[in-house]
C-alpha positions in Angstrom: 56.5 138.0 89.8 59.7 137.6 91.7 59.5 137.5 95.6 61.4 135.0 97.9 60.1 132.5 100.5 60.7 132.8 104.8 60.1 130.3 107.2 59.7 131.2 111.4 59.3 129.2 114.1 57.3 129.7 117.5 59.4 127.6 120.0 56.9 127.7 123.3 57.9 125.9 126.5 56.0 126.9 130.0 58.7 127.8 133.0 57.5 126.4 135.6 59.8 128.9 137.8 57.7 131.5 137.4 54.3 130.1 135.5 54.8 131.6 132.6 54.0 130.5 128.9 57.4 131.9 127.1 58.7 131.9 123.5 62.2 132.1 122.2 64.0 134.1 120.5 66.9 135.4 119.1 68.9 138.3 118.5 69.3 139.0 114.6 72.7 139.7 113.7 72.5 140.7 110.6 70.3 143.7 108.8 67.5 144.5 108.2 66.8 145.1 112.0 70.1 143.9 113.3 69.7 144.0 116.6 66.6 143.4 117.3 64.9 140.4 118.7 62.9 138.1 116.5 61.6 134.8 115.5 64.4 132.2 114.9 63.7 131.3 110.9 64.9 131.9 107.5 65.0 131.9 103.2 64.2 128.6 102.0 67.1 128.1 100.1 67.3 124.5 99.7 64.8 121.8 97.9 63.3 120.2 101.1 59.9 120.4 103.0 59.3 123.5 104.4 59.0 122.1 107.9 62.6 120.4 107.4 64.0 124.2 106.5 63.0 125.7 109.6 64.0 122.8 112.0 67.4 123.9 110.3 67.1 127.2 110.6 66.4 126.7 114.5 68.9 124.3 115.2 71.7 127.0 113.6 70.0 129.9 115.3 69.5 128.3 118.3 71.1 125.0 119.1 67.7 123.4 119.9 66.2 120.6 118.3 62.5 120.1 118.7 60.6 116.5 117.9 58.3 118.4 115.6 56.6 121.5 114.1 53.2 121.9 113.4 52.7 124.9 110.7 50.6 127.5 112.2 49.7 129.2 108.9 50.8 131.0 105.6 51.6 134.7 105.0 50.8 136.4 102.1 53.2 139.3 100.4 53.8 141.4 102.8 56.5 144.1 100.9 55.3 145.4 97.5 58.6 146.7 96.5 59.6 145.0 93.2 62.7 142.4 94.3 61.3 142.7 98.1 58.0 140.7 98.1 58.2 138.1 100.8 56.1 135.6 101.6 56.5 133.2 105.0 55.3 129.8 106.6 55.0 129.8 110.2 55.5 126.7 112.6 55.1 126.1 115.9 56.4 123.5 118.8 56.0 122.6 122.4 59.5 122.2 124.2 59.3 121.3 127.6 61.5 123.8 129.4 63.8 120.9 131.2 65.1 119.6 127.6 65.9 123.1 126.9 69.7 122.8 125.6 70.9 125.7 123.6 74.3 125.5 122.0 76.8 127.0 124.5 77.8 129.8 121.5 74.7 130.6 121.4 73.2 131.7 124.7 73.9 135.3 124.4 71.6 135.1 121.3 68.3 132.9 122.2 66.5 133.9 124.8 62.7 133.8 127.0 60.2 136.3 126.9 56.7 135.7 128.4 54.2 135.8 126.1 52.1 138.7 127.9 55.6 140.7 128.0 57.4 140.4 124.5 59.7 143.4 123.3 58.3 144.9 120.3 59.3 142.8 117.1 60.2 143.4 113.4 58.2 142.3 110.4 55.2 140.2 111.0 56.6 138.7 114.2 54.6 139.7 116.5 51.1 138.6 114.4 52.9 135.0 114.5 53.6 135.3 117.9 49.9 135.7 118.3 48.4 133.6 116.1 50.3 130.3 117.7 49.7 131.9 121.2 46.0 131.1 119.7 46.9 128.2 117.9 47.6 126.6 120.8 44.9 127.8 123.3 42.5 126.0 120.6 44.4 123.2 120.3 44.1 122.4 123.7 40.5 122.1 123.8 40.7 118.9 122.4 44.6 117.5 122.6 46.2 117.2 126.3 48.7 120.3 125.2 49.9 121.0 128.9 50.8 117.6 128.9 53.9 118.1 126.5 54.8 120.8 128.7 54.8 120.2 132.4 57.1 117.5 134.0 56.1 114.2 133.6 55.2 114.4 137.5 53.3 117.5 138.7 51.1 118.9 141.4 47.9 119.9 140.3 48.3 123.4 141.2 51.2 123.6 138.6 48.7 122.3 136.2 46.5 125.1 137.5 48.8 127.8 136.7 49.6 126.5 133.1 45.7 126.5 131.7 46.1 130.4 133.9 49.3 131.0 132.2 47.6 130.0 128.9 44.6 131.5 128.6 45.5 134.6 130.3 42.2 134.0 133.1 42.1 133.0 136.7 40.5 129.5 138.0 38.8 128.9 141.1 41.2 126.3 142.8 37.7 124.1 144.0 36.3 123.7 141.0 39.4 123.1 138.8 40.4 120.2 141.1 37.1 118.6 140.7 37.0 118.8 137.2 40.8 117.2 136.8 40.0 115.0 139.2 37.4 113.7 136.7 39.0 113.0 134.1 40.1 109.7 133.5 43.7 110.4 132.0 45.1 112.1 134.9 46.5 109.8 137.4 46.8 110.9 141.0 50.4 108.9 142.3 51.6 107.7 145.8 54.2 111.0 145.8 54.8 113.9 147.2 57.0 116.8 145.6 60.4 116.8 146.9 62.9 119.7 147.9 60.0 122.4 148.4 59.9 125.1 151.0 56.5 124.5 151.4 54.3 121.3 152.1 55.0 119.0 149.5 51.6 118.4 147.1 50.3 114.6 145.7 52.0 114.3 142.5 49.8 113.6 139.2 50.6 112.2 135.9 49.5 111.9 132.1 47.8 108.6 131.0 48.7 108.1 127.2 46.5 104.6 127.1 43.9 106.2 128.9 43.5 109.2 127.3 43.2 107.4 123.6 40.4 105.1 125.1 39.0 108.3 126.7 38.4 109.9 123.2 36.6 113.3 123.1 33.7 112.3 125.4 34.5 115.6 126.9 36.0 118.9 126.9 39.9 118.9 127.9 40.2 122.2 129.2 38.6 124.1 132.4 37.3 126.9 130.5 
């Protein structure tokens, strides 16, 4: 049996602009579905790690380089027709949305869409789509996700908005501030935002040393 091998990533980055968990992609130039927007990805069509292909493939679609991909899952064939079975490897990564740097010639061709608002996609992309939307909302029961998203400096009711923005649900501002102001990796700092049109807010930051000690005493997310 014949069939050929696809890698896609799931590039997700929270804009803090407008509190929104977004994924990128890019306009496919080429047929089938030229066009359209989809997943930036590929044919593995060299003898590396499957990982190592689609940091390629983005980097070429996209001009961005990420620090990692986690694989999300594996496809099955999805095309019966003899010479068309495709299987695919999914990957996902966290960008914060400051380092976002596409390649100049590439602008017109990679762009945002919030995850509650992406266009309709070919293939199998919108399942991926979902299935690291849900990767990550697990993951961050038990890894400080938002923390490789937001600014290394943030109010607390930016932090709000991401675990909002992620799980699709509202907080109750009281009880969220409690429970962050439990935990022992979040450190409150002697400073205030800066060039706001409204009352600058404490800024907060990540712990690294503190969360390792802190362990998984605890759940890491408000819901």
């Amino acid at each position: 049996m014949l069939f050929k091998l696809a890698v896609d990533c799931i590039i997700l980055a929270y804009d803090p602009g407008d509190n929104q968990l977004k994924v990128l992609l890019v306009q496919r130039e080429n047929e089938p579905a030229k066009g359209q927007w989809a997943l930036p990805g590929g044919f593995v069509d060299e003898p590396e790690d499957f990982a190592v292909t689609a940091a390629r493939k983005l980097r070429q679609e996209t001009g961005v380089t990420v620090p990692y991909l986690e694989q999300v899952r594996a496809y099955a064939l999805t095309d019966p027709t003899v010479g068309q079975r495709l299987a695919s490897v999914s990957y996902y990564a966290l960008l914060e949305w400051a380092h976002y740097a596409p390649a100049a010639d590439r602008t017109h061709l990679a762009q945002w869409f919030a995850l509650p608002h992406v266009p309709a996609l070919p293939f199998d992309h919108a399942r991926k789509v979902q299935d690291a939307w849900q990767r990550v909302q697990e993951a961050a029961r038990n890894r400080p996700v938002p923390f490789y998203l937001l600014p290394p400096k943030f109010p607390l009711n930016q932090l709000q908005r991401f675990y909002e923005a992620l799980y699709q649900a509202p907080l109750d501002n009281r009880n969220f501030r409690k429970w962050v102001k439990g935990l022992p990796y979040v450190e409150a700092l002697a400073e205030l935002e800066t060039n706001v049109s409204h009352r600058p807010s404490q800024l907060y930051q990540f712990k690294a040393s503190a969360y390792a000690a802190f362990g998984q005493a605890t759940r890491l997310t408000p819901y």
